[in-house]
C-alpha positions as CSV (number, residue, x, y, z in Angstrom):
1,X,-11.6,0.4,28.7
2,X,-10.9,-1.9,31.4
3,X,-6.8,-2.9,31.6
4,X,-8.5,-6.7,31.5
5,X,-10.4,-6.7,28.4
6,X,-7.7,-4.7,26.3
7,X,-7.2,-7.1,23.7
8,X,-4.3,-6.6,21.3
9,X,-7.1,-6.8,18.8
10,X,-8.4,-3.5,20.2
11,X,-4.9,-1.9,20.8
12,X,-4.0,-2.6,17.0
13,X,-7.8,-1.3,16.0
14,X,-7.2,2.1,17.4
15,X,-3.6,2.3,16.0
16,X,-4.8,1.7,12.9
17,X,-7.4,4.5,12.9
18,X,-5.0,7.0,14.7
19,X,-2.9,6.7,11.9
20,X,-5.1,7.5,9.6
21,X,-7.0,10.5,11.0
22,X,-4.0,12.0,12.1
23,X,-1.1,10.7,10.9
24,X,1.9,7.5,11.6
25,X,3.8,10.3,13.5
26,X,0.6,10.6,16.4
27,X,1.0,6.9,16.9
28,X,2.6,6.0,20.1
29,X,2.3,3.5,23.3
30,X,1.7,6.6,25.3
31,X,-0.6,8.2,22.9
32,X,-2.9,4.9,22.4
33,X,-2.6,4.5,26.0
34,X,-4.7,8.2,26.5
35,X,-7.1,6.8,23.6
36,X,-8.4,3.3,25.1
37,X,-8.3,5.2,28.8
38,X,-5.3,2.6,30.4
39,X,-2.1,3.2,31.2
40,X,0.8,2.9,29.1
41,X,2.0,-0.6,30.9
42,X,-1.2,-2.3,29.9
43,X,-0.5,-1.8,26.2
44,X,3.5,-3.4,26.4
45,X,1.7,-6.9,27.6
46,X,0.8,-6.6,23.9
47,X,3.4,-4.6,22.7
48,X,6.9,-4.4,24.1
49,X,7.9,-1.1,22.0
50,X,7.0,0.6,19.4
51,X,8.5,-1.4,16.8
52,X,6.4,-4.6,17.7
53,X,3.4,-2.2,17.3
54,X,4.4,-1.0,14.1
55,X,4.9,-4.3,12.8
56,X,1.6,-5.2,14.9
57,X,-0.2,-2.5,12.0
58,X,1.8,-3.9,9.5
59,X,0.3,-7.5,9.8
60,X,-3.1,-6.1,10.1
61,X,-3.0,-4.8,6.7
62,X,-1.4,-7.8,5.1
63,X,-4.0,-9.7,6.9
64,X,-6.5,-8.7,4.0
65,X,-4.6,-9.4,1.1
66,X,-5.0,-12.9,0.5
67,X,-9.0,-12.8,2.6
68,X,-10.7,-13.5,-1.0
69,X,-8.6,-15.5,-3.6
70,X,-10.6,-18.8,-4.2
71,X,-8.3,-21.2,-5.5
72,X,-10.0,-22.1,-8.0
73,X,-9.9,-19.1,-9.9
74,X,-6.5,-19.0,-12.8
75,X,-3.0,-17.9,-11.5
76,X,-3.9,-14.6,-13.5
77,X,-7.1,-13.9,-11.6
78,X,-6.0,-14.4,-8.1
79,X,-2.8,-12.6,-8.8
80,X,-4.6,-9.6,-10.1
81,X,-7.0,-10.0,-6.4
82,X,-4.1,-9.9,-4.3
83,X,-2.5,-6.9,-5.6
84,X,-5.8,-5.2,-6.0
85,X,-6.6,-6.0,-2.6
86,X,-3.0,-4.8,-1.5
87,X,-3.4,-1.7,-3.7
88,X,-7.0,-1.3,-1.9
89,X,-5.4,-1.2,1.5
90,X,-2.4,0.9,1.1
91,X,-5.0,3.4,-0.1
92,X,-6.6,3.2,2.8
93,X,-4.0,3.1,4.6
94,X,-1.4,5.0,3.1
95,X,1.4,5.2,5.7
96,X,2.0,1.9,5.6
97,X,4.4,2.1,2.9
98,X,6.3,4.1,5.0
99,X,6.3,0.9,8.0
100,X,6.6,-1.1,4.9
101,X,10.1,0.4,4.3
102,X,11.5,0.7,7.6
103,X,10.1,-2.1,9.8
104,X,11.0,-5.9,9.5
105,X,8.8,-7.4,7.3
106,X,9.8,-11.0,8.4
107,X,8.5,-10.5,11.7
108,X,4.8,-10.1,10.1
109,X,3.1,-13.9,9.9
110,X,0.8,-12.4,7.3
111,X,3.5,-10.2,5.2
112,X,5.2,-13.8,5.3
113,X,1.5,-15.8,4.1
114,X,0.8,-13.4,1.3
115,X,4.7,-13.8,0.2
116,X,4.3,-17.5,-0.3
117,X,0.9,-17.4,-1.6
118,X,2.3,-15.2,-4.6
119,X,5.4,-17.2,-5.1
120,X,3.0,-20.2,-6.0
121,X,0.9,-18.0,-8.0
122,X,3.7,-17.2,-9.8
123,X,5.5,-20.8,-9.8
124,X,2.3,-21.8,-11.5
125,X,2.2,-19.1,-14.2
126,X,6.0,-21.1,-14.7
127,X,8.5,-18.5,-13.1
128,X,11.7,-20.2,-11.1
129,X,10.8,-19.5,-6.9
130,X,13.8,-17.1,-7.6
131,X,12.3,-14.9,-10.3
132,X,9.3,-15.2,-9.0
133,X,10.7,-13.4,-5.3
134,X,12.0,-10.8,-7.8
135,X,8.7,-10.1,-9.3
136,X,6.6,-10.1,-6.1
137,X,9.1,-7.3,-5.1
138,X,8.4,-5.4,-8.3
139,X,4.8,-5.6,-7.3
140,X,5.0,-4.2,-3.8
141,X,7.1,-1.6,-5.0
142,X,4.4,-0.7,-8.1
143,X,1.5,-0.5,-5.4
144,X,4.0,1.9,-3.4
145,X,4.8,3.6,-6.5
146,X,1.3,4.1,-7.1
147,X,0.1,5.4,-3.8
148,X,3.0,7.7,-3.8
149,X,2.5,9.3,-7.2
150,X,-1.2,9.4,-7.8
151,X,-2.3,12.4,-9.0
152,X,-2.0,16.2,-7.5
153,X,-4.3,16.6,-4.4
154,X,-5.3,13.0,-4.3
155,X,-5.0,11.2,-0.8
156,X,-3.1,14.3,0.5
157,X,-5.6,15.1,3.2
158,X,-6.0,18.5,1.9
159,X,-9.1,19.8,0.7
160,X,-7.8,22.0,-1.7
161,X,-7.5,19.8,-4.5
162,X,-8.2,22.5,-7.4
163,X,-5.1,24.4,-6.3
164,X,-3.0,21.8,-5.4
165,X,-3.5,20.7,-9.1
166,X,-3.3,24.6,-10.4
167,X,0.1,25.3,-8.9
168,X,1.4,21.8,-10.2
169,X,0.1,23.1,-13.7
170,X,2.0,26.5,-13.5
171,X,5.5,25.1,-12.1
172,X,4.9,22.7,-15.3
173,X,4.4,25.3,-17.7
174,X,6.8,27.6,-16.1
175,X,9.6,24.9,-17.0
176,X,8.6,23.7,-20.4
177,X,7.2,27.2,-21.9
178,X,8.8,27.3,-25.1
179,X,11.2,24.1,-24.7
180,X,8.9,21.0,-23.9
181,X,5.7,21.1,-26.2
182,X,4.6,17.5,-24.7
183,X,4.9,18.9,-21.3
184,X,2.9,21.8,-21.3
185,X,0.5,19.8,-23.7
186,X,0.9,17.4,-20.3
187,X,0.2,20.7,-18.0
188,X,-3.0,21.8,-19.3
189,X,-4.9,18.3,-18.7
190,X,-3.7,19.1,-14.9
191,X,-6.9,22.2,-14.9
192,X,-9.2,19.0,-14.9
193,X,-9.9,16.5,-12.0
194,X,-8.2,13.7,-12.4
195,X,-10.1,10.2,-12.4
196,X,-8.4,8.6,-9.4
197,X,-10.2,4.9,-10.4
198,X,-8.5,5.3,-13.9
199,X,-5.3,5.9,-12.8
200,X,-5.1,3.0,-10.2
201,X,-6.8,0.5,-12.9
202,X,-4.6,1.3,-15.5
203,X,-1.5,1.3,-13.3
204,X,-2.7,-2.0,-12.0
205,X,-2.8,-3.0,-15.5
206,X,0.5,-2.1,-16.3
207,X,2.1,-3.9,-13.8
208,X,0.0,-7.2,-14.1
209,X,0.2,-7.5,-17.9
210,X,4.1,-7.8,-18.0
211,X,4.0,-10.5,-15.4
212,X,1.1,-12.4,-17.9
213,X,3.2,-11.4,-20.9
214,X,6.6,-12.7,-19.3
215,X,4.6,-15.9,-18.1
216,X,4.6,-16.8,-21.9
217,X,7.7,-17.8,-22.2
218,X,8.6,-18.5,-18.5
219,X,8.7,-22.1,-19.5
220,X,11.2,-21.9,-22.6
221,X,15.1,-22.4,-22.4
């Protein structure tokens, strides 16, 4: 690619998909550099360092959370959107909870836009701007939560999902033989594949329904 038709657009594109085929560790000025065929000092006109890149990947995702919510829809639907959508693309994307944690999330226009728009979701459903801060962060953390702890062999990268799931069930029972009936009842429904979609609707679920149930009685003293 041509040093004067590298777009940041482009430079943020091939981040993103470096990430994911090999990993957040691969991504670097000089690596991307070697991808799009310029050299390293065409990238910082975009970029000056590798934490304006980071953040750079950051706002790319966030971009896509708040792309669909017609405001029409009630406070409880386009919540439920936004965090699907935000579950959606962590799971694609499944370092960026890591940049999530350790970059400056303020420095991301579109972390920032998808901030306020679920503070007024929420100030509609009736929570105080304060509470409703302290909620949104509950939610982020959930969808983090939930990428992090999906089940064995899931999103790992590693094709040996029937082991990964086997030796989880035999450290299980290994512990609990004998002492933890619930447990190793718990163990043996790891020799099945695990129905990924379930998980991440019912998860979803659980977070969203004790933000509806606590919208209730937002409004009383």
């Amino acid at each position: 690619m041509a040093p004067e038709k590298l777009t940041r657009a482009a430079v943020l594109d091939r981040a993103l998909k470096l990430a994911d085929a090999d990993g957040l560790d691969t991504v670097t000025i000089r690596r991307l550099a070697q991808e799009l065929g310029v050299t390293p000092m065409a990238l910082y006109w975009h970029f000056k360092n590798k934490e304006q890149l980071l953040v750079g990947m950051l706002d790319a995702v966030f971009g896509q959370v708040t792309a669909d919510i017609d405001p029409a829809e009630p406070w409880q639907r386009r919540l439920r959107i936004m965090i699907e959508a935000l579950t959606a693309e962590f799971r694609r994307h499944p370092w960026i909870s890591e940049i999530s944690q350790t970059t400056d999330k303020n420095a991301s226009e579109n972390f920032l836009r998808a901030t306020d728009v679920a503070l007024e979701l929420l100030g509609e459903a009736g929570f105080p701007v304060d509470r409703g801060f302290q909620i949104a962060t509950h939610l982020l953390g959930g969808v983090v939560n939930l990428i992090a702890t999906q089940p064995s062999g899931t999103g790992s990268g590693c094709a040996d999902t029937a082991g990964l799931r086997r030796d989880k069930r035999l450290a299980l029972e290994t512990a609990a033989a004998g002492r933890y009936p619930r447990l190793e009842e718990y163990a043996r429904t790891l020799e099945h594949e695990p129905d990924v979609e379930a998980y991440f609707s019912f998860g979803l679920d659980l977070l969203l329904s004790g933000v509806e149930r606590m919208a209730e009685s937002a409004g009383d003293p």
